[in-house]
N, C-alpha and C positions, 0 to 999 in steps of 0.2 A: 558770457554770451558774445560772439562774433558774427560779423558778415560783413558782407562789401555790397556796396550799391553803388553802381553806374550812375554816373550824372554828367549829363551833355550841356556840350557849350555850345552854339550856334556859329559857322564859320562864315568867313564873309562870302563867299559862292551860293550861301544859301542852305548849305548841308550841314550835317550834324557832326563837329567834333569827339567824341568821346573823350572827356581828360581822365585822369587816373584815378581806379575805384575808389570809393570813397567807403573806407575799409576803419568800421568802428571799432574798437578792439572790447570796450564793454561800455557800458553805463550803469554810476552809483548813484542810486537813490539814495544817501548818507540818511539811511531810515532812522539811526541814532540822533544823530544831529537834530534833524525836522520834526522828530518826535517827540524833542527836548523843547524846541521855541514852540510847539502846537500845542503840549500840557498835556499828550499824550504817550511819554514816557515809561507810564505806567500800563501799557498796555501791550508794546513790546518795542525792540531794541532792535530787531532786523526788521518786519513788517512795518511796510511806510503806512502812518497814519496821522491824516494833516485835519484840519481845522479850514472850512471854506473863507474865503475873502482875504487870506493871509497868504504872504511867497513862501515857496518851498524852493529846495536848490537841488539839481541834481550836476552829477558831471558828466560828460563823454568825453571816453580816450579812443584814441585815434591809431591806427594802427603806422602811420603815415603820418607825416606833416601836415597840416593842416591849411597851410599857405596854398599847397601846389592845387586846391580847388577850391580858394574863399569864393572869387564871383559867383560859383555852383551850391556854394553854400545859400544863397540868398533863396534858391527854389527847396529848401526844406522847410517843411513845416512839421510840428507838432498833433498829434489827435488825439483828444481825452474822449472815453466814451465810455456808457454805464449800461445796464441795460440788455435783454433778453438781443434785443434788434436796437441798437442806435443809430439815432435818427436826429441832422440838424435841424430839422422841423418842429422835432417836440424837445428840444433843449441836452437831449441826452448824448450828442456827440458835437463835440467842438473840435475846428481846425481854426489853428494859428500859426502866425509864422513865427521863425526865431528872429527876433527884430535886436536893435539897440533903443529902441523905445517900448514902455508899458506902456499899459490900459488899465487903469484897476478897476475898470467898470467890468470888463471881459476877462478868457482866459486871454492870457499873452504869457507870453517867454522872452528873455531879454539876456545876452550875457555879460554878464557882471564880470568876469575875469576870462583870459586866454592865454597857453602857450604853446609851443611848437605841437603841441600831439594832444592837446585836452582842452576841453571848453569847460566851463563852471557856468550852468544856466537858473537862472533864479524864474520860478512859473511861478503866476499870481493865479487863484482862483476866484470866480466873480463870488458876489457877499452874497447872493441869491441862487446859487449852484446847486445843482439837486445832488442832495446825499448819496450814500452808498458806493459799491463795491465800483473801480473803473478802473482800468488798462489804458497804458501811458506809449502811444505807437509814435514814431517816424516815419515820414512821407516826404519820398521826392520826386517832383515834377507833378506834382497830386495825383501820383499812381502807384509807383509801389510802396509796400506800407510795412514796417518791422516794429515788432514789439520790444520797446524798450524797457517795462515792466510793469505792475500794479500798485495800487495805494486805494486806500478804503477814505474818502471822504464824510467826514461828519457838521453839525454845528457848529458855530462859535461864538461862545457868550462875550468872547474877551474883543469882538471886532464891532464896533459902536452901529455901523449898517447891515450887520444879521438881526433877523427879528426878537432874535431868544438873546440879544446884547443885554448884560446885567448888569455893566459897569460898578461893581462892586468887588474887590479882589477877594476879601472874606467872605462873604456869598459867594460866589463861583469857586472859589476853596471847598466851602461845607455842601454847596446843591448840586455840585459837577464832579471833583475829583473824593470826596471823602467815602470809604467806602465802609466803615464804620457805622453803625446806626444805631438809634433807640426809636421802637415803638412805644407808646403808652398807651395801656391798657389798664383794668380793674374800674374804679369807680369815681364820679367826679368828688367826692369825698376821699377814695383811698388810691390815687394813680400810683402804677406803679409803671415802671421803667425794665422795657424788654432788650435787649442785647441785641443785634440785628447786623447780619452781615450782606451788605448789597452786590458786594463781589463785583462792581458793574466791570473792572477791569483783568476779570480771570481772562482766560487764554481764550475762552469759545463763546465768551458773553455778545462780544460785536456779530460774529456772524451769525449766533443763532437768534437776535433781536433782526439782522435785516434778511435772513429767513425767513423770520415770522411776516416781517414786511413786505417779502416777495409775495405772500398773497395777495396783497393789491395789486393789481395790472396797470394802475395809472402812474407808473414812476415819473413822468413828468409833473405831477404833485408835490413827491417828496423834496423838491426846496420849499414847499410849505409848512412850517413845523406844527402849525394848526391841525393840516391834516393829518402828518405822520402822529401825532397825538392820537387823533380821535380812530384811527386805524387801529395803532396798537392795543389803545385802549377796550376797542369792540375787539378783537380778535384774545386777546389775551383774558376777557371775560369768557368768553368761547371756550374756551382751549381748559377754563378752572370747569364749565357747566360739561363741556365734551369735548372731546377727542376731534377735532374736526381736521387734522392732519394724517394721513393714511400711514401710521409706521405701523412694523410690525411690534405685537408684545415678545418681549424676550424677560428672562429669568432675572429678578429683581439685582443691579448691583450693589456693590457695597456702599457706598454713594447713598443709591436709591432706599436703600435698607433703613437711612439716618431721616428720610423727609419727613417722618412724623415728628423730628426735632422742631421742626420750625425754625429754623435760625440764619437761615440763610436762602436770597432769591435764586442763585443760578443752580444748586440741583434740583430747587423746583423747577426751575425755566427747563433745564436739561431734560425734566422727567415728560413735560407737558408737550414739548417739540418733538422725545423719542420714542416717548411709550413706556420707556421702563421705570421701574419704581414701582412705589406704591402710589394710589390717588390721593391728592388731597380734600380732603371730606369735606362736606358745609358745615362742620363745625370749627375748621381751619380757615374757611375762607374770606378771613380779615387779610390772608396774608396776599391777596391779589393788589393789594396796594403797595406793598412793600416791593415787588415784581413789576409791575407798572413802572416803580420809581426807577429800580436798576436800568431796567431797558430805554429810558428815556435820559438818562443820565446818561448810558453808555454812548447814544447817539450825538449828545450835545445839548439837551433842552436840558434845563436847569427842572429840579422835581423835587418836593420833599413827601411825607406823607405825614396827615393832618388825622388825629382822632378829635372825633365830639364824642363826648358824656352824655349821657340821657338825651338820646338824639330820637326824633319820630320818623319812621321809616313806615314804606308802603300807603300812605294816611291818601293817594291819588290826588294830591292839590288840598285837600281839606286841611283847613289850620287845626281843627279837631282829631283826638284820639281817645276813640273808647276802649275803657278797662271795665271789663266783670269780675265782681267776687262775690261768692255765694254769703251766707249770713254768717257762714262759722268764718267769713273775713277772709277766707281764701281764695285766690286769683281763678277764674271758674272761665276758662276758653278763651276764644280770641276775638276782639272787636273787628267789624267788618271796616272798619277806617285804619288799618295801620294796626301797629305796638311800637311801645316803648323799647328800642335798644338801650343798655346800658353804655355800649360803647361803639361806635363804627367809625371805622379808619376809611380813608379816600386818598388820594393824591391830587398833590395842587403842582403845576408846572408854569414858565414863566415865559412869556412871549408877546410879542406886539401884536392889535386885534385890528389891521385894518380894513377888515372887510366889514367891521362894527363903527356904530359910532363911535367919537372922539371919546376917550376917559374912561375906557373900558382894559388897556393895555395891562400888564402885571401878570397875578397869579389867575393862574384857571384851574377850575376842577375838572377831573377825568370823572364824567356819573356815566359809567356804563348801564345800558337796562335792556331787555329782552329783543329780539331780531325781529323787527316785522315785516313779514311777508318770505323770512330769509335769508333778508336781506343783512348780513352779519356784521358784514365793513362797515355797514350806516349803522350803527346799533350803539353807540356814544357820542354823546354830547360833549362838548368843552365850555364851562359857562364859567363866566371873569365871576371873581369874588366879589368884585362892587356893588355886582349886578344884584345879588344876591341879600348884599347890605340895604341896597335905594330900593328893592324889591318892582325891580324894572324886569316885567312876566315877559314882555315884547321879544327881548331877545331872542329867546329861546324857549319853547316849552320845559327846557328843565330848572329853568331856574325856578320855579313855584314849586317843584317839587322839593329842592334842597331848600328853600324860605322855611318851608312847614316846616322841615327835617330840625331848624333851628329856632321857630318860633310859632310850634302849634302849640294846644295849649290842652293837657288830659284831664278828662270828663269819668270819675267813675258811679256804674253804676252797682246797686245790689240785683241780684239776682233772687228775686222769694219766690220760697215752693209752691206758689199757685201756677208760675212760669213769667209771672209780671217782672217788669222792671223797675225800678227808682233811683231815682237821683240820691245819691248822700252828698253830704256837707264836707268837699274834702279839703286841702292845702294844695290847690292845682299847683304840678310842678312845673318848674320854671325849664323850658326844657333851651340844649342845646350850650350844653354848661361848659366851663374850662377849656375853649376849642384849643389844642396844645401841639407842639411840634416838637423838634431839638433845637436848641438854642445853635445859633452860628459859633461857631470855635469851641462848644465847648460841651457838658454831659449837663447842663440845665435843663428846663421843661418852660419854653418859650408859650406866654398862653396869647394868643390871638383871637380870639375872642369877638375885639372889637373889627378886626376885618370884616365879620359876618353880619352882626349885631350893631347898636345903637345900643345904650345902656340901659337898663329893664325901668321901666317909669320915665325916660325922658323923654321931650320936649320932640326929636327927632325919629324915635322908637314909635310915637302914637300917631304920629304923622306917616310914615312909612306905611303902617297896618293899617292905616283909614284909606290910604291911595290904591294899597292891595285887593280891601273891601271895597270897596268904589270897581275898580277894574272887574274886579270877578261878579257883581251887581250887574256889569252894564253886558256881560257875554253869560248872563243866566247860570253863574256859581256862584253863589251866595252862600250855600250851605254849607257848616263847618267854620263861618268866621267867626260867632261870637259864642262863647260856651253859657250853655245854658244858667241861671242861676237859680238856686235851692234859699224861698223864703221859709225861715224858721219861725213861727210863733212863740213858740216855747222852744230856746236855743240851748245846745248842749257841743260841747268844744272838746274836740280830743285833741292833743299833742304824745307825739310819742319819740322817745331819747332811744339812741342806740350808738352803740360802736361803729365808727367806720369800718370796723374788720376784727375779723375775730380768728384766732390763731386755731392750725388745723388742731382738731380733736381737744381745743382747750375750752376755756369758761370766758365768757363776758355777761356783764350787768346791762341790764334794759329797762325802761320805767316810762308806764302809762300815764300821761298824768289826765285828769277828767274833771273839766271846769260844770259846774251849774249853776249859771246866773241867775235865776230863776226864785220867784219867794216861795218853790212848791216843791217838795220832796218829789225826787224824782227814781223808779225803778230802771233799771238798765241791765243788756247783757252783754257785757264784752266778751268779744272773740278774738285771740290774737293764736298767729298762725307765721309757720316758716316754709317757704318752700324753694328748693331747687332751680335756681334759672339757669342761661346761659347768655352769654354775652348778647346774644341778640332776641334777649325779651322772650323765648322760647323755655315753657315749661318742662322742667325736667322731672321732678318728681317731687311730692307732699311729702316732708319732713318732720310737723310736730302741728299737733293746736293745742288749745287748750279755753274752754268758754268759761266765763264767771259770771254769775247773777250779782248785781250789785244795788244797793242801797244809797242814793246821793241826796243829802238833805241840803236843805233851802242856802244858796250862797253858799257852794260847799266847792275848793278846791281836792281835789282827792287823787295820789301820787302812789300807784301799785309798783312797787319795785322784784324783778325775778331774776332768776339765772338763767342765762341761753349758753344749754352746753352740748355738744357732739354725744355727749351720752343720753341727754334728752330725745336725740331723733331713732328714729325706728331704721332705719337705714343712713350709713355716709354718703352726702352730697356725691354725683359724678365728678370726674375730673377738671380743672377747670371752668366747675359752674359756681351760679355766687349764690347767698341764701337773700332771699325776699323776704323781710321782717313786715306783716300786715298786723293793723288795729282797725277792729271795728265794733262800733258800740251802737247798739240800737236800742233804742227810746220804748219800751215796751208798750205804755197806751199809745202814742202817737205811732209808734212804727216809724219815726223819721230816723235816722241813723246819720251818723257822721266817722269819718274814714282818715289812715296814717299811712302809710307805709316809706320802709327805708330799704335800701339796696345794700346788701354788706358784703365785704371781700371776705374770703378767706386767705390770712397768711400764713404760709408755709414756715416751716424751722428759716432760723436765719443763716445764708452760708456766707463764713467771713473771709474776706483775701488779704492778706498785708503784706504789701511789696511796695518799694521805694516809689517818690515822683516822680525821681529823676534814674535814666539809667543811660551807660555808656557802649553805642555800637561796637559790637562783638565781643562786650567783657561778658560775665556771665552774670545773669540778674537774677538771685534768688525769692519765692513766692513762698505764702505757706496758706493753705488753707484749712479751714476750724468749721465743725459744726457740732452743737450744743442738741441733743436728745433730748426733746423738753415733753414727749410723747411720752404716753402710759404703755406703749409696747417697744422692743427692741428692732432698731432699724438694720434689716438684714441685707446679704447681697448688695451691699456698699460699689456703686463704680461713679470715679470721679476722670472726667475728660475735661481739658483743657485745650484751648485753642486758640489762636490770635495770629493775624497780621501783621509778619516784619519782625514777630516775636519769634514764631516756630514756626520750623519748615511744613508739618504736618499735624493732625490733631493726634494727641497723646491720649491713652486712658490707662488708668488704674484701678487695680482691684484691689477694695478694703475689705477690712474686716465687721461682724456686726460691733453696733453699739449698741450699749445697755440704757434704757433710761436713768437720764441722768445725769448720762455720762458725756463727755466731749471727743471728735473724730477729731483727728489731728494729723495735717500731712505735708510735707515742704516737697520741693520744686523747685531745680533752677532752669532756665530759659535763655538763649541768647541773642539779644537782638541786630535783626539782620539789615533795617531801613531805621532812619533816622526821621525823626517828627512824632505828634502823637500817635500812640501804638496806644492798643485795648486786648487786655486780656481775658478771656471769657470761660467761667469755668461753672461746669455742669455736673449734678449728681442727679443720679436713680438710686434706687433700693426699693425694696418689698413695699413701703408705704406709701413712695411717691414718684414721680417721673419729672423729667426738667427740670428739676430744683438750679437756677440760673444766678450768676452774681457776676459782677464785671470791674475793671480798675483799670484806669488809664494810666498811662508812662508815658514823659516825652524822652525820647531816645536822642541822643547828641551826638556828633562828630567824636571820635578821639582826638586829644590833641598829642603833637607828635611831637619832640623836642628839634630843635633844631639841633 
């Protein structure tokens, strides 16, 4: 880039000198450099991208000597500007001079080094600087203006006066730059660990996150990271419910072909901003947390995402959640207060609340919920986790929704064929179990828990829910704090044992057991029943019952043991649904009934990887993976894809051969790693029986060392 620009000196007559043009030969944004001290290296090596509140260094060469107009030099200035229209009014265009003095409150420019033909300038960006895309001009005599070039500003956790500052290097290691992930998923009994690639640093992650953010008009906000949160967070609910960006549909790519893999946020994000692809379903739509976290990551706000277990959803404020099941014990439609999710994922991101009172700073949840009146961009909430623990409603209306979500408490009824209801006697469950993350540095399952909660029966827990009760008493909602209780005359006790998880198409042991305390022979009909869920408490389909008439004599423990097996049900479970094991025994003179039920994973065959801990950049690092046929049919159409970060340039797939029951797949691999740190390998099978069969294996990658 070349030009010359005139710059006058004032003569003593009064008139205007002209000295000699002031002829810049180019200017280097040393995008490598700045990209390296800003932690965004990973993001690219020619495109400047800094981190606000921190100096950047650029140079200008000179085509000329630089002497023959230093006094001329002193009327340049500097112009950062962002924005459709910038504007010094609403913060989106800054002029500064090139001084020998900073501001680090402001932009300023300052040069650090000079010689005959070049300047070395170090610009500070203020810590309160609004994000996003801006162009880097020259102005002299505050009129003519040349563009010296661009740079994408974002957050900075690592600069202690940004609001999103974490001051922690391994946290902002695992919440900022790791793009490696684990969800968890299946059961608070059986979690298991999903493989997750956040991508936050692919090649078109940053601009199609401040894409998404150009829908907002108010860019003088976005140095609020509060706001750009609850922005992205409403639009990117939007964008999973519809299409609310005018692209055209075009012919699925090859890319888009893979999005029912789930395994990764940016061809989702790519699919949802272009149109193409396939749509992600509501049966998929846990994964809007994991997409939340990339684009919040990618801009500089620190993000994880958090599942709870047996979490209550939709319950409108009410700490209550009703369950119906008809008398044969099985789950009979939906309560008008909510259901029980088995699992639901959220994003928590980290930032200072000062527009909240004191003690509220740290993590916040993103609860996106329905647009009222339209109105899209207001359509999420940001509510601090404290809030939610001290069950302080005040701040925000959502935080009583996310209280219940972790501390309602389910009520189940029977449904009898006159059309009446009743109360049973059941083991209310404790809800809002294992709240779980990834551990910082490493593939653990971090449970937090107590961020949300007080400990179940303590001193602080019953104080909390009396203050909650109190509040909602004094604004006429009452209803839903205290769950009913069922007095039993003559008491009858069921407990019911089960697997955490039962292996696809194999056998597990289950056992009733049926106390009667009572000095009276008692008649009984147990009903136990399995049916089909899905991750979010939604019936999928009735798989097995079976009713017994029983005989309990006076002081009688009585312990029914059976097999629960895939051959038992009239149809296999859908994909990715769990089985709902119910028990219910009703009291045949009294009609009182008392109630069990468990949630069970199904696990898939197991798939093995064994490859070293340690591997050496750019040696070849050999894998081998193993799967065991433990299935009563042969697994056909065998394809196994591997993939990984810094391991392989592209994803690999292979086609096997079938297996026979029984029998063990067996196949090696070698890989060569191309970044040094911990790398994840991620390897996937399909065949005839199942889809996403997933397993993963970390490597830390090392420098070579070189002889001297």
């Amino acid at each position: 880039m070349e030009w010359e620009m005139l710059v006058g000196a004032g003569g003593d007559d009064g008139g205007v000198a002209m000295e000699p043009a002031l002829s810049i030969k180019s200017c280097d944004l040393q995008a490598a450099r700045n990209n390296e001290e800003h932690h965004t290296k990973a993001l690219s090596s020619k495109r400047l991208f800094l981190r606000r509140g921190q100096s950047f260094t650029i140079v200008l060469h000179f085509h000329v000597p630089v002497h023959k107009f230093l006094l001329a030099l002193k009327k340049v200035a500097l112009i950062a500007q962002t924005g459709e229209q910038p504007s010094t009014t609403n913060r989106t265009q800054a002029i500064f001079p090139i001084s020998s003095l900073g501001d680090r409150k402001g932009w300023s420019a300052v040069v650090e080094e000079r010689d005959v033909q070049s300047w070395t300038i170090s610009v500070t960006t203020p810590v309160d600087a609004i994000i996003g895309h801006y162009s880097l001009l020259l102005q002299v005599l505050g009129k003519k203006q040349r563009l010296l070039g661009q740079f994408t500003l974002l957050f900075n956790p690592w600069e202690r006066g940004d609001a999103v500052f974490l001051g922690n290097e391994a946290q902002c290691g695992e919440y900022l730059l790791t793009q490696n992930g684990l969800i968890y998923v299946g059961t608070a009994d059986c979690i298991q660990a999903e493989s997750w690639d956040f991508g936050q640093f692919e090649r078109d992650v940053v601009d199609l996150s401040l894409r998404l953010l150009s829908l907002d008009k108010q860019v003088e906000k976005w140095s609020q990271p509060a706001h750009v949160a609850r922005v992205l967070g409403a639009l990117l609910h939007a964008l999973k419910e519809k299409n609310v960006l005018s692209a055209p549909q075009t012919q699925a790519t090859q890319e888009g072909a893979l999005l029912n893999k789930r395994r990764g946020s940016a061809p989702i994000l790519r699919q949802w901003l272009t149109g193409h692809g396939r749509p992600v379903y509501d049966s998929q739509a846990w994964v809007l947390a994991a997409v939340a976290c990339t684009v919040l990551r990618c801009l500089g706000i620190p993000a994880r995402v958090v599942t709870t277990f047996t979490s209550a959803q939709g319950t409108g404020g009410d700490l209550l959640v009703d369950e119906y099941y008809n008398e044969e014990g099985l789950q009979n439609g939906e309560g008008q207060r909510g259901r029980i999710w088995i699992f639901q994922t959220s994003t928590e991101c980290w930032m200072r609340r000062p527009a909240l009172p004191q003690g509220y700073d740290g993590w916040q949840i993103l609860y996106p919920r329905a647009p009222n009146g339209g109105r899209v961009l207001e359509s999420c909430d940001l509510v601090p986790v404290r809030a939610v623990k001290e069950g302080r409603l005040g701040l925000t209306p959502a935080v009583l929704d996310i209280f219940a979500a972790v501390n309602a408490s389910c009520v189940v009824w029977k449904c009898c064929e006159d059309g009446t209801l009743e109360l049973t006697d059941s083991n209310t469950k404790y809800v809002g179990n294992n709240i779980s993350t990834k551990g910082v540095g490493s593939d653990r399952c971090e449970d937090i828990t107590q961020n949300y909660k007080y400990p179940e029966g303590s001193h602080q827990e019953k104080e909390v829910l009396e203050r909650v009760w109190k509040e909602r008493m004094e604004h006429g909602k009452d209803n839903g704090i205290h769950p009913p209780s069922l007095e039993m005359a003559d008491p009858l006790y069921l407990f019911l044992e089960a697997p955490s998880s039962l292996p696809l198409r194999g056998d597990a042991q289950l056992s009733v057991t049926l106390v009667n305390p009572s000095n009276q022979e008692k008649a009984v009909q147990l009903a136990i029943g399995v049916q089909a869920v899905s991750y979010d408490g939604v019936l999928a389909a009735e798989l097995w019952r079976e009713k017994l008439p029983l005989t309990l004599s006076a002081n009688l423990v009585k312990r029914i043991t059976t097999s629960l097996s895939f051959s038992c049900f009239e149809q296999n479970p859908p994909e990715n649904s769990f089985l709902r094991l119910t028990a219910m025994a009703v009291h045949t003179e009294s009609r009182l009934s008392c109630f069990a039920q468990e949630d069970i994973a199904i696990c898939r065959p197991h798939l093995a990887i064994e490859m070293p801990e340690k591997a050496v950049q750019y040696q070849p690092l050999t894998a081998s993976v193993s799967i065991r046929n433990s299935l009563d049919a042969p697994l056909k159409d065998c394809v196994i894809s591997i993939r990984g970060r810094g391991l392989i340039y592209r994803e690999r797939t292979y086609r096997l051969s079938s297996v026979r029951p029984g029998d063990t797949l067996y196949t090696q691999f070698q890989v060569i790693p191309t970044h040094t740190g911990l790398q994840r390998l991620t390897v996937e099978m399909d065949c005839n029986m199942f889809q996403n069969l997933t397993n993963y294996r970390s490597v830390t990658v090392v420098a070579p060392e070189f002889s001297a």
